[in-house]
N, CA, C and O of each residue as an XYZ file, in Angstrom:
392
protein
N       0.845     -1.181      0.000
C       0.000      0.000      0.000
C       0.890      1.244      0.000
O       1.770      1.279      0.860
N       0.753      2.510     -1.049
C       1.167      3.514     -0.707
C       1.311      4.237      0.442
O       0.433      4.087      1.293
N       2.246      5.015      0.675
C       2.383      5.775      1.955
C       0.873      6.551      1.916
O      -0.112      6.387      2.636
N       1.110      7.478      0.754
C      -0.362      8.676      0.935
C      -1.400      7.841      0.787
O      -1.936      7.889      1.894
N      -2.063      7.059      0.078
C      -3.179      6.377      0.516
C      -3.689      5.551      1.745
O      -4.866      5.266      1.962
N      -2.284      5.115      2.740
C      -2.594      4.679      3.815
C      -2.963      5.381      4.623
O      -3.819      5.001      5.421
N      -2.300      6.935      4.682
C      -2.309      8.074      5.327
C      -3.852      8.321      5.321
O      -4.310      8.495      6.451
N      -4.551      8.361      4.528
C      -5.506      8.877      3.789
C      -6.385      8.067      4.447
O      -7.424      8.302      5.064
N      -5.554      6.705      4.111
C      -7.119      5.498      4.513
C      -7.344      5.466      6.256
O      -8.366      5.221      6.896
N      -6.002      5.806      6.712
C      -6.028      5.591      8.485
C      -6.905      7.361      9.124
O      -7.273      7.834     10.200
N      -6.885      7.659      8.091
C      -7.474      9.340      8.727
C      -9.469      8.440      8.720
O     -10.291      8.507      9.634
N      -9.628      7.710      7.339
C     -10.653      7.418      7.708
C     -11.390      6.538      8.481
O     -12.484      6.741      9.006
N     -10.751      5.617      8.506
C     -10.793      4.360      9.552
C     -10.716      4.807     11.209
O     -11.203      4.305     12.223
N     -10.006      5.798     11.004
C      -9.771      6.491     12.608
C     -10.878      6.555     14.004
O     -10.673      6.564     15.218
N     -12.005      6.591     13.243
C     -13.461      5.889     14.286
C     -12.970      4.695     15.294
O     -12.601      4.638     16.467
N     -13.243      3.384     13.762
C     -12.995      2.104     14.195
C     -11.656      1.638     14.891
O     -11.445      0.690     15.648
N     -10.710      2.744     14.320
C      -8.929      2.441     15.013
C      -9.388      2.689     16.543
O      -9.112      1.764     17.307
N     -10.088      3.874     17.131
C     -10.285      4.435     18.110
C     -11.194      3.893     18.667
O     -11.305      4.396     19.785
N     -12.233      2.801     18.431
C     -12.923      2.075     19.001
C     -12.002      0.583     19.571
O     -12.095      0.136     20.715
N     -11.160      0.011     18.502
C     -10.161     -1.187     19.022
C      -9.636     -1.129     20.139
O      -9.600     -1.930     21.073
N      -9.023      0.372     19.920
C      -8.064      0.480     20.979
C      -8.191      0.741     22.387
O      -7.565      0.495     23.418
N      -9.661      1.570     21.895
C     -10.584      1.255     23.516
C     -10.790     -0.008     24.288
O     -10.614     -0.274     25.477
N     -11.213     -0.707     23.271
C     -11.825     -2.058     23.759
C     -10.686     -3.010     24.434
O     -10.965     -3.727     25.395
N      -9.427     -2.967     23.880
C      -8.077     -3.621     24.506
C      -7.750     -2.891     25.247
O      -7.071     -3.580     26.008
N      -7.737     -1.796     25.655
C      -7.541     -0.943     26.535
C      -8.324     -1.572     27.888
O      -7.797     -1.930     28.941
N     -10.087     -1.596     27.437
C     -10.843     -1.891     29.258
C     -10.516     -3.829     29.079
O     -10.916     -4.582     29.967
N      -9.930     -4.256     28.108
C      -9.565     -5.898     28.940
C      -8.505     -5.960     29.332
O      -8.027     -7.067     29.580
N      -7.653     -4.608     29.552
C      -6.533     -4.690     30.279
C      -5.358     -4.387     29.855
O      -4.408     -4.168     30.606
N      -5.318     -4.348     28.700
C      -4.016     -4.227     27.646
C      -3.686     -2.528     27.576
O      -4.112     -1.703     26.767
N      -2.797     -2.350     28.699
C      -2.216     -1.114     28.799
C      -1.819     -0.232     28.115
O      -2.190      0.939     28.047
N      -0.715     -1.004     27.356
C       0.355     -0.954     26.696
C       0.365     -1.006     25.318
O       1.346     -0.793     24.606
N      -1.280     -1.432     24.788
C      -1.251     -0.915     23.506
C      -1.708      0.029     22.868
O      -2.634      0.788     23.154
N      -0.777     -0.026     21.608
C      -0.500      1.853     20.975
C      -1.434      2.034     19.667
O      -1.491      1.058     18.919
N      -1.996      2.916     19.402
C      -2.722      2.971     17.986
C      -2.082      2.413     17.008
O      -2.549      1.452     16.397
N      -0.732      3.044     16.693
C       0.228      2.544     15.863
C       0.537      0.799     15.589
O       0.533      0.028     14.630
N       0.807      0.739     17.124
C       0.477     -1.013     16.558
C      -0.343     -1.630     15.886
O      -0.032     -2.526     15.101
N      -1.784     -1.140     16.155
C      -2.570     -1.902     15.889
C      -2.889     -1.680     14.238
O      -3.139     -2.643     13.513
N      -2.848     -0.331     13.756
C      -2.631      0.069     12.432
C      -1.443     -0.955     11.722
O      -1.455     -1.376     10.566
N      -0.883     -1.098     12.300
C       0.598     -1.605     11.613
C       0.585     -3.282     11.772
O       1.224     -3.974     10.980
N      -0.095     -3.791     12.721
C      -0.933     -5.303     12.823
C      -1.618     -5.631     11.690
O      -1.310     -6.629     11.037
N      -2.685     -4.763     11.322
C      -3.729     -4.839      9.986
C      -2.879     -4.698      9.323
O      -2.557     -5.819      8.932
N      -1.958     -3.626      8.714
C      -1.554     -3.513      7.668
C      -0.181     -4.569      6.794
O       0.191     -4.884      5.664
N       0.104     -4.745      7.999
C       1.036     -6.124      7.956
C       0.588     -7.789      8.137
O       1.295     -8.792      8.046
N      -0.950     -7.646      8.445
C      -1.067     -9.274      8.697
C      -2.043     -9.143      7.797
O      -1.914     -9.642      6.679
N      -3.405     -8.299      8.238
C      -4.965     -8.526      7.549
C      -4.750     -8.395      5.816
O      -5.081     -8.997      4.794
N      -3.785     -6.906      6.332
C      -4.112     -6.399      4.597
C      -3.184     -6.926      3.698
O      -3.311     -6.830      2.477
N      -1.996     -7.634      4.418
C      -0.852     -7.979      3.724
C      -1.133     -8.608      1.949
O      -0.376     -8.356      1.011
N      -1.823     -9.064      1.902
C      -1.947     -9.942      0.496
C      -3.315     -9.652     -0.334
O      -3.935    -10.399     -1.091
N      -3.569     -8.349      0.054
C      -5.016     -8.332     -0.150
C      -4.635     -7.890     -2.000
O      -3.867     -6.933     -2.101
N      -5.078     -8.464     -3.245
C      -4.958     -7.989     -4.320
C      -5.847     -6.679     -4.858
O      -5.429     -5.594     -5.260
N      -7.095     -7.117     -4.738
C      -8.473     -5.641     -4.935
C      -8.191     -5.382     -3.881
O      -7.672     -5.893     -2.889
N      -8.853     -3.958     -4.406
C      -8.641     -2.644     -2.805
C     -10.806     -3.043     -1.959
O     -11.964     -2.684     -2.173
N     -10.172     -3.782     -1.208
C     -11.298     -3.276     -0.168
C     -12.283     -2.600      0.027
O     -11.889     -1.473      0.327
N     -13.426     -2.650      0.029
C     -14.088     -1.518      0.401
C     -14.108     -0.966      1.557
O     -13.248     -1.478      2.274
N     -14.773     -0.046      2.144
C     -14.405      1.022      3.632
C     -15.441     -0.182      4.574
O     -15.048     -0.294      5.735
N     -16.550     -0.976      4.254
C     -17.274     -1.305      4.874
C     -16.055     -2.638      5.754
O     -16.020     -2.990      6.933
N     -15.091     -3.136      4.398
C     -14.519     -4.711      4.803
C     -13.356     -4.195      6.021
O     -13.115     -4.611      7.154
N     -12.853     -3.225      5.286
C     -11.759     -2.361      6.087
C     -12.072     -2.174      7.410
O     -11.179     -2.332      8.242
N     -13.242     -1.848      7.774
C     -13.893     -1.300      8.962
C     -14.269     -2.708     10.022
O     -14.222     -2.756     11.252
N     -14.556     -3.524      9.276
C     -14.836     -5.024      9.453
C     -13.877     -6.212     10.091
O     -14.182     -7.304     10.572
N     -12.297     -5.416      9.861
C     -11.441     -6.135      9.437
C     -10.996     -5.462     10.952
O     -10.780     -6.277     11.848
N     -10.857     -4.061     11.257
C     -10.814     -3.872     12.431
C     -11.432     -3.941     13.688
O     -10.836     -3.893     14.764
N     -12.950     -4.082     13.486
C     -13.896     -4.608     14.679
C     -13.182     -6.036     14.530
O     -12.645     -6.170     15.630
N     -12.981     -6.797     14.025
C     -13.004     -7.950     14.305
C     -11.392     -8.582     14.742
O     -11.178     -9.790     14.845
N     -10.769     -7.949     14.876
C      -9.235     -8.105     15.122
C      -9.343     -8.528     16.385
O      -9.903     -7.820     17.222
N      -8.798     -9.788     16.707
C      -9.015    -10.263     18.075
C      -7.345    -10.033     18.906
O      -6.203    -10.039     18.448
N      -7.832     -9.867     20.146
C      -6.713     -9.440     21.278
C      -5.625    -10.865     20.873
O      -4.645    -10.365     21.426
N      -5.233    -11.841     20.489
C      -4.871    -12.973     20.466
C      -4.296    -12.853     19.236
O      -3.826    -13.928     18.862
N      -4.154    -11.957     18.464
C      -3.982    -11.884     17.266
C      -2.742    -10.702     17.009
O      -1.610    -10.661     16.527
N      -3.524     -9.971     17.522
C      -2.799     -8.323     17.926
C      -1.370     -9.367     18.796
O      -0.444     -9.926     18.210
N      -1.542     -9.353     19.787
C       0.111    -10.286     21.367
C       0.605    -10.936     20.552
O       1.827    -10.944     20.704
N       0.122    -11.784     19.340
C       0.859    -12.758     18.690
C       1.872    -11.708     17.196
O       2.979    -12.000     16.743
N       1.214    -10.842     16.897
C       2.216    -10.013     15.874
C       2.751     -8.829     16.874
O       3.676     -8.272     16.282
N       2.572     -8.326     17.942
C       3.317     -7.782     18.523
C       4.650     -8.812     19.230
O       5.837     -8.560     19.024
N       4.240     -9.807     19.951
C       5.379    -10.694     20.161
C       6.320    -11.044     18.962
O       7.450    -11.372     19.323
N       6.100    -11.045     17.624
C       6.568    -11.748     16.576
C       7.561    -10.049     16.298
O       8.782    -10.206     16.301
N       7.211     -9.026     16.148
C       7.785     -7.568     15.969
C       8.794     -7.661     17.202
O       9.963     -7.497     16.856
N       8.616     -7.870     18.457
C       9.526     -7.887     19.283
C      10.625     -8.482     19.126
O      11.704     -7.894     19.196
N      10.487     -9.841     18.871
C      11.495    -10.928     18.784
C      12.187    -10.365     17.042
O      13.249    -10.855     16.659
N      11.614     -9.584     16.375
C      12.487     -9.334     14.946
C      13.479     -8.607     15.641
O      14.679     -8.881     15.652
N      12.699     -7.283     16.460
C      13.562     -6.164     16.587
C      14.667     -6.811     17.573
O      15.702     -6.160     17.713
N      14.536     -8.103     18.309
C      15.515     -8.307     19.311
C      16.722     -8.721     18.310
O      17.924     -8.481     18.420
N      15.837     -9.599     17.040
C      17.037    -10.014     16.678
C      17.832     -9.576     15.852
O      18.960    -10.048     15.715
N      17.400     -8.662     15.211
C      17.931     -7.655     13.917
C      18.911     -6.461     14.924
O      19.574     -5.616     14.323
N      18.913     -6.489     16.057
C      19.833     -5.741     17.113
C      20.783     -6.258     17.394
O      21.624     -5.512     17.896
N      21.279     -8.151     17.197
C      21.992     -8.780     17.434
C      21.888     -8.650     19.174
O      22.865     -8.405     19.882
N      20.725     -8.835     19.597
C      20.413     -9.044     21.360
C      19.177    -10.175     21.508
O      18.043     -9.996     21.952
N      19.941    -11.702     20.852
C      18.775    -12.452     20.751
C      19.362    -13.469     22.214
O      20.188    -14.374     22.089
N      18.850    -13.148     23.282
C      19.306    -14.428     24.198
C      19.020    -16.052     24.006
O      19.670    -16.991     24.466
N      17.744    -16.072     23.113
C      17.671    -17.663     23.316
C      18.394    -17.875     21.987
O      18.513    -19.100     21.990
N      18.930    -17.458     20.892
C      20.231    -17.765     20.458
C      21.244    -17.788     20.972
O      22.100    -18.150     20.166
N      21.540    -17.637     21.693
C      23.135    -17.244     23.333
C      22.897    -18.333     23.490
O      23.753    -19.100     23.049
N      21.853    -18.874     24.065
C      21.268    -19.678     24.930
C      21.797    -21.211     24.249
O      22.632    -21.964     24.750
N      21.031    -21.413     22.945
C      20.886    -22.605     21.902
C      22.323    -22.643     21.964
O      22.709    -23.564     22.684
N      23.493    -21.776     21.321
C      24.583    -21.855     20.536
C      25.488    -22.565     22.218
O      26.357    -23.434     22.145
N      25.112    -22.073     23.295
C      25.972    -22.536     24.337
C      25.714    -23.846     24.640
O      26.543    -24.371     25.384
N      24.481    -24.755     24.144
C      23.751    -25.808     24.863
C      24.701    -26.872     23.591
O      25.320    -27.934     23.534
N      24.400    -26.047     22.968
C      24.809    -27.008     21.629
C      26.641    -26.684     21.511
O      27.308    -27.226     20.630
């Protein structure tokens, strides 16, 4: 997806972004950021999408994003950034066992 059309598309979606983030917010989830969750869809939901979507599926796609889904690509972003830093301990870990 283009930069300016995402720009464009997250200004409109911004309701439903702002409804998600509520909702993980009162089951407890402190710590999550708008940005993630934009960047969750746009990297998991929308990743392969060929036709452009309509605003209704788009909108659809974010009510329905489950908390279990979101921890599992935020855990998966964590563990890149640990390892693309060269600060991966359970590689330390493996390479010493072995």
């Amino acid at each position: 997806m283009e930069k300016e059309k995402q720009k464009e598309l997250r200004e409109q979606l911004m309701p439903a972004l702002q409804c998600k983030y509520d909702e993980f917010r009162l089951l407890g989830y402190n710590q999550v950021t708008m940005e993630q969750i934009w960047n969750c869809l746009v990297q998991k939901k929308w990743k392969n999408f060929k036709e452009e979507k309509k605003l209704f599926e788009l909108v659809n796609d974010i009510l329905s994003l489950q908390i279990g889904e979101y921890m599992s690509f935020v855990t998966m972003q964590s563990y890149k950034e640990q390892r693309s830093s060269g600060n991966d301990d359970l590689e330390t870990v493996l390479k010493e066992l072995l």
